[in-house]
C-alpha positions as CSV (number, residue, x, y, z in Angstrom):
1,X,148.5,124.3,145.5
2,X,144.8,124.5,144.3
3,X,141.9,125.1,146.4
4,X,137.7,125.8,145.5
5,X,135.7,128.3,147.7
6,X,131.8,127.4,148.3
7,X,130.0,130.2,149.3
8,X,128.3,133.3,148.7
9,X,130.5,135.9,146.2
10,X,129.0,138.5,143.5
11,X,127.0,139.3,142.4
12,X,125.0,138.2,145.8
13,X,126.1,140.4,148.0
14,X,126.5,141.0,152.0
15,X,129.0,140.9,154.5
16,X,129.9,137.2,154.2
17,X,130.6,137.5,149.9
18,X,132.5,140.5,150.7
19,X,134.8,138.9,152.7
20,X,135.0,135.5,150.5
21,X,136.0,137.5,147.9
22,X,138.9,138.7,150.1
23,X,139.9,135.5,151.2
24,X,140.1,134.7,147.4
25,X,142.8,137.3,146.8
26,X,144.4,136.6,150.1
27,X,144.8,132.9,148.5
28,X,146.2,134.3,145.2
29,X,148.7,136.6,147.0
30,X,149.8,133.9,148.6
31,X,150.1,131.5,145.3
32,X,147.1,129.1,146.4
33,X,145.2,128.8,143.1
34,X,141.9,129.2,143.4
35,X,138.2,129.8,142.4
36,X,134.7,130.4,144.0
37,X,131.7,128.7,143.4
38,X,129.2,130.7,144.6
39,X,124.8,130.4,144.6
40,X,122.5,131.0,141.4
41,X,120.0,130.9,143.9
42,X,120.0,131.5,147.7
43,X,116.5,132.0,149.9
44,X,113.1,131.3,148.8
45,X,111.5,134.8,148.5
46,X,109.3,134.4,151.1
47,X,112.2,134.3,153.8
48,X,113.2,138.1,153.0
49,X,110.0,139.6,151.4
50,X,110.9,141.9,148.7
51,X,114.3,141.9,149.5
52,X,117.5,141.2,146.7
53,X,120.1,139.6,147.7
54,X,122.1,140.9,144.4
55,X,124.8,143.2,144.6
56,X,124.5,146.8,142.7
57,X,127.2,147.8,140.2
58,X,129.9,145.9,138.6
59,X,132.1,143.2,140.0
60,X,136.0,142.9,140.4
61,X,137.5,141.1,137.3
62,X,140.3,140.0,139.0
63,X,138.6,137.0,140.6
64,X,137.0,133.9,139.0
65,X,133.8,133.2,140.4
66,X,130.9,131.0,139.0
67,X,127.1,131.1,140.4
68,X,126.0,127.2,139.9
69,X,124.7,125.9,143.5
70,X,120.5,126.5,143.7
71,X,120.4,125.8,147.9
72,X,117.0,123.7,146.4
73,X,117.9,121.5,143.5
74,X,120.1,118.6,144.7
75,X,120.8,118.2,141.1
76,X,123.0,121.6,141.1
77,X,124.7,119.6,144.4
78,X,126.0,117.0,142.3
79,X,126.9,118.4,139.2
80,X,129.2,120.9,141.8
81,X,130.8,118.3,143.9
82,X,131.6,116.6,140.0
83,X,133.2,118.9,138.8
84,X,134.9,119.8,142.0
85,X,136.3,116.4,142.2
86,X,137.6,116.3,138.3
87,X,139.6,119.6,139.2
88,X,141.5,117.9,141.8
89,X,141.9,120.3,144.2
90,X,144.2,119.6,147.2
91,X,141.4,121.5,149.9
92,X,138.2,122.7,149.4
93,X,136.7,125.7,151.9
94,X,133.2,125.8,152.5
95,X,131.3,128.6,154.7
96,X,128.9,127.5,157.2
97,X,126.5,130.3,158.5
98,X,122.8,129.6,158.2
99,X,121.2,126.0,158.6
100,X,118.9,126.0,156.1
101,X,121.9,125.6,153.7
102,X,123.4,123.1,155.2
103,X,121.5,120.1,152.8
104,X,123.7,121.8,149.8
105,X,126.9,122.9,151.6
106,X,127.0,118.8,153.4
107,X,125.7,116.7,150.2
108,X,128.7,119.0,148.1
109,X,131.2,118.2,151.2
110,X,130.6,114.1,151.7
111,X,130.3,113.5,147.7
112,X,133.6,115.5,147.5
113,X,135.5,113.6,150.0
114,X,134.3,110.4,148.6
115,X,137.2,108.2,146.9
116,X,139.3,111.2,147.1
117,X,142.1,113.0,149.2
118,X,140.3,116.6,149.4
119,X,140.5,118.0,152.4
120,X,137.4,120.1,153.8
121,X,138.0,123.1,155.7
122,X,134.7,124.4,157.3
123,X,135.0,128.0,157.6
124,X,132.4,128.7,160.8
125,X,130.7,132.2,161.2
126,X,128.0,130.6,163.6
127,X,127.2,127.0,164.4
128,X,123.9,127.8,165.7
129,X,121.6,131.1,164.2
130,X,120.4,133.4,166.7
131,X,116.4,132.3,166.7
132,X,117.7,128.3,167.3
133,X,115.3,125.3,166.5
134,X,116.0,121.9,167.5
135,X,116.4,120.9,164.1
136,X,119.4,122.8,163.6
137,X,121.5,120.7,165.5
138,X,121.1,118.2,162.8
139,X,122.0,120.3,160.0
140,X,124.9,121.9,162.1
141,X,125.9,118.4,162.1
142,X,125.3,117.3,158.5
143,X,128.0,120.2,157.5
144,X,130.2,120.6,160.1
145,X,130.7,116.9,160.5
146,X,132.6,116.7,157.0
147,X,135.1,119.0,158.0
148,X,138.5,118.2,158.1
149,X,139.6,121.5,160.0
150,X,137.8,124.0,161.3
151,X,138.6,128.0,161.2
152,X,136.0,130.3,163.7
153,X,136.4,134.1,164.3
154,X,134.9,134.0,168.1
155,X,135.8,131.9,171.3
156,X,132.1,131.2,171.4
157,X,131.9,129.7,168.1
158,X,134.6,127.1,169.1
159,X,133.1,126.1,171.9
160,X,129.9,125.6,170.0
161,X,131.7,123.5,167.6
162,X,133.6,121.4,169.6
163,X,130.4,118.5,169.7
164,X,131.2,118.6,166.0
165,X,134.7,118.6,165.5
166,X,135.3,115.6,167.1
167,X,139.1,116.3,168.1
168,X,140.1,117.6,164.4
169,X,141.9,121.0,164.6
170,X,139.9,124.3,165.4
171,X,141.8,127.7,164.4
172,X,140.5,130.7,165.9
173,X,141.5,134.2,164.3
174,X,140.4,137.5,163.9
175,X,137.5,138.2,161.6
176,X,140.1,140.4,158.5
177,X,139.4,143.6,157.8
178,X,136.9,144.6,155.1
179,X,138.1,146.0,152.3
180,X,135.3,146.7,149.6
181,X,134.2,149.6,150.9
182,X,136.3,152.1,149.2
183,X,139.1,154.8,150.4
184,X,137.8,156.5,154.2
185,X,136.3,159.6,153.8
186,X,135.9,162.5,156.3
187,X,132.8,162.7,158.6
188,X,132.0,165.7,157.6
189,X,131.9,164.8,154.1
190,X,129.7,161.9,154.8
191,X,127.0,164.0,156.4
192,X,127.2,166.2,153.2
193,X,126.6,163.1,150.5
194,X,123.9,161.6,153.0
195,X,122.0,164.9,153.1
196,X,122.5,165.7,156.8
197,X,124.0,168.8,158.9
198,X,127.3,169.0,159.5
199,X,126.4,169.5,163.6
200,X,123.6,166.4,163.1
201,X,124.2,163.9,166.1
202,X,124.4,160.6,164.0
203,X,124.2,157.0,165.2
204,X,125.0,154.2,162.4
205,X,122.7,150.7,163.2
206,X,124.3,147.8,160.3
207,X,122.6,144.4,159.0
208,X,118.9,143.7,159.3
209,X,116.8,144.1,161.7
210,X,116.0,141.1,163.8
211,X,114.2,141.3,167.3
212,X,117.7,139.7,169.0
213,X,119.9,142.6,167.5
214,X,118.4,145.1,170.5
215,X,117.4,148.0,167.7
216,X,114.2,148.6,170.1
217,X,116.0,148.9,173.2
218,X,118.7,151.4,171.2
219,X,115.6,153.3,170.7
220,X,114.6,153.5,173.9
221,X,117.6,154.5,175.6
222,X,118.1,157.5,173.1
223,X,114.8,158.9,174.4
224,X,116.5,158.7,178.1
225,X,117.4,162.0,179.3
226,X,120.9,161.2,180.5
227,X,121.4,159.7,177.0
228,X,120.3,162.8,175.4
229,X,122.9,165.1,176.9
């Protein structure tokens, strides 16, 4: 069995490349053939100002992964779903997460399905993103509505998706364990590599900071007194 993987993979990284890289091996463990096809280019700089988006350090050799989709050149949408279609591929998983790739991710997914027997499974993180605009119901649709199957890690996710699955099959399942992080270490030597006291009171705060995440009102409540004891 041979499948293709469209999302994010090194050297982008994040969460979400992380964990399509794991799927990748997860495939090959379990004799699925596969590749990812990941972005050469992602977000216009002006969405995350001097922020990269490219992963530091050297990548894992045991995977094949190819950088050819630009999220802004339909061109790079057709030459993928071409070459995608040549290589035959009995399903093809693409990652849905943010809107403002949906024009790629659903162009790639209908010209793919088109004269063929691929199957598309839409591998949902979020149907809608956290600050929602009208216009991402459309571009949720555009997507999501070429899925053949659907595979969410939240009961809330489902039931967002349910308008756009139209009755096809909806797999729910835990999101797997990350596993690029390296071996666990101690606390204590954590505090020592990060500089701090080995009786420093520590609180960890992970992703970026967005005014829906609640970082303000975390910094708020540690000023409580009843917190601080």
């Amino acid at each position: 069995m041979k499948s293709v993987i469209i999302s994010t993979a090194y050297p982008l990284r994040g969460g979400i490349a992380q964990s399509n890289e794991g799927l990748s091996r997860a495939m090959n463990k379990a004799g699925i053939k596969n590749h990812i096809i990941s972005f050469k280019f992602l977000y216009p700089s002006f969405f995350f100002p001097n922020k990269s988006f490219k992963e530091v350090g050297k990548g894992s050799s045991d995977l094949k992964i190819s950088s050819e989709i630009s999220s802004i050149n339909p061109l790079t949408w057709f030459s993928v779903a071409s070459k995608i279609k040549k290589e035959k591929p009995d399903f093809v998983v693409i990652r849905y997460w943010v809107p403002f790739l949906s024009p790629a991710l659903g162009t790639i997914a209908r010209l793919i399905k088109l004269n063929t027997k691929i199957k598309v499974i839409c591998l949902v993180d979020q149907v809608y993103p956290h600050e929602r605009r009208f216009v991402d119901d459309i571009l949720a649709g555009y997507t999501l509505g070429s899925g053949d199957a659907f595979i969410v890690f939240s009961k809330s996710v489902e039931k967002k998706l349910i308008d756009f699955a139209k009755g096809k099959k909806i797999v729910q399942t835990p999101l797997p364990l990350y596993t690029a992080f390296g071996k666990k270490i101690s606390k204590l030597n954590a505090k020592k590599r990060l500089g701090l006291q080995k009786d420093n009171r520590v609180l960890l705060f992970f992703g970026f900071i967005r005014h829906y995440k609640g970082l303000d009102l975390l910094i708020k409540a540690l000023a409580e007194p009843k917190v601080r004891k």
